[in-house]
Phi, psi and omega in degrees: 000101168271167275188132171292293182283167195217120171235162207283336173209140196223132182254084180307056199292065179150111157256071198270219205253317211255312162313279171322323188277326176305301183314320178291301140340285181292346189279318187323286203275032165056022171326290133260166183324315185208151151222139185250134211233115182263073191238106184298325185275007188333135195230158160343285182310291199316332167307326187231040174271332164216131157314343179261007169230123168280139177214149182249127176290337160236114146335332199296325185273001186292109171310155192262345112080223149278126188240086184279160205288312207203142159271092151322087148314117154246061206215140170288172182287325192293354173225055181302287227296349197264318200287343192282309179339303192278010162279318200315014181243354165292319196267359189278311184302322161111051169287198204216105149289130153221127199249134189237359173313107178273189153095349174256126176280179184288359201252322176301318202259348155300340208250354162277317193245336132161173213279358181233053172258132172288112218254115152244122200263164197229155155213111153288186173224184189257001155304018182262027189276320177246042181043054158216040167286194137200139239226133168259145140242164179230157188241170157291203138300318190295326180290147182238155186323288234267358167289309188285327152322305182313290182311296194324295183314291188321299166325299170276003138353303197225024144175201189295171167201122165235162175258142150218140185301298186289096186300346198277342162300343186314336190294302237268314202289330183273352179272332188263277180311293230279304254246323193302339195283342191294324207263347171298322177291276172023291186276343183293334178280297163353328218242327153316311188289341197279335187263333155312269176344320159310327167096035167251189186265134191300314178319325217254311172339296170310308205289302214303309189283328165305285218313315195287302186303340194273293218270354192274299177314318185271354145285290136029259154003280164300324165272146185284357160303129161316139167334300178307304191248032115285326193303295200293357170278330164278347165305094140303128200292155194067000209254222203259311145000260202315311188319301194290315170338303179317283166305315177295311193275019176271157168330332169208044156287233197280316205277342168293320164301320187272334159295341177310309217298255177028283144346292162305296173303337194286309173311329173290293230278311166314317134016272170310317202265343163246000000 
């Protein structure tokens, strides 16, 4: 999917499984000129992966300088604080943060890189490894429309992109998306042993629920139709469909369970955050 804008440098602080998958994405759509890449495990391959990307092993090593249009956090939240210290002359420079850590708020990488930095925080998922995540972002004050251009493009790289004003929905959001794909593997492993149990050969159980589970999302996806009325359109009234239904969609099926789980994470991520 290519992308209106072009920035001249994009800086990448953490090159993980979620760095990486970001990296790949802007390298795709020709996002910018050059990337600067801070990452400490630097490995071969990543070395010689584009000519247009430098990768460092320290900040320390960060020409000084340089001033890229906008900074990735891509780090766990447990060591923002060690890791952030040595930007704050970036953010003084008026670079762009975007922060993809979860559990860390706008008020925390304010209170790291300093309170007039343009802070925008983020939560992808990991389908964004095959450009089809999506990504919530929340912005400060400090960002201006054309700062916020920036995040999009980054963002939208690698999948979909919405905004919201209430950073405080990031918790229900790192729980629904962030948290979701885990629980879509969940079922594909569920929905296989259920089909072992069934008396199928365990290769063909697996192949049958990705498959199934892959093609069903990506109409989900694509039709302009509800959840709900594709689920009744394979329901046939009496049929083998309604029989399962019947149970997942009981008083203590599937959708309670999954408001637990929901619950629960929305819960970790406050947590987290404080």
């Amino acid at each position: 999917m290519s992308r209106a804008i072009s920035l001249p440098s994009v800086l990448l602080i953490g090159c993980g499984r979620m760095g990486g998958a970001l990296l790949s994405g802007w390298l795709e759509n020709d996002l910018a000129e050059r990337y600067i890449v801070v990452e400490p495990a630097v490995g071969a391959r990543q070395q010689t992966l584009s000519p247009h990307v430098t990768f460092l092993a320290s900040p320390d090593l960060l020409d000084a300088a340089v001033r890229p249009a906008a900074a990735v956090i891509a780090v766990k939240p447990q060591v923002m604080v060690e890791t952030l210290q040595p930007y704050r002359a970036l953010a003084k420079a008026g670079t762009l943060f975007l922060s993809i850590a979860a559990g860390r708020t706008l008020g925390f990488l304010a209170s790291q890189l300093g309170a007039e930095t343009a802070l925008v925080r983020a939560m992808p998922n990991t389908p964004a490894a095959i450009g089809h995540g999506i990504s919530v972002a929340c912005a400060n004050a400090k960002v201006d429309p054309a700062g916020r251009a920036r995040a999009e493009a980054l963002l939208a790289a690698v999948g979909e992109v919405a905004w919201i004003e209430d950073e405080t929905l990031m918790d229900a959001v790192t729980a629904v998306s962030g948290s979701g794909p885990a629980y879509v593997f969940l079922l594909i492993e569920c929905l296989s042993m259920a089909g072992v149990e069934a008396g199928l050969p365990e290769p063909l159980a697996e192949k049958l629920a990705r498959a199934t589970v892959a093609g069903a999302g990506e109409l989900a996806r694509v039709s302009p139709k509800s959840a709900s009325q594709l689920r009744e359109a394979v329901a046939s009234p009496g049929g083998t469909t309604r029989a399962a239904l019947d149970v997942l969609m009981a008083k203590d099926g599937l959708e309670p369970l999954l408001k637990k789980a929901v619950i629960a994470a929305t819960r970790r991520s406050r947590e987290l955050a404080d």
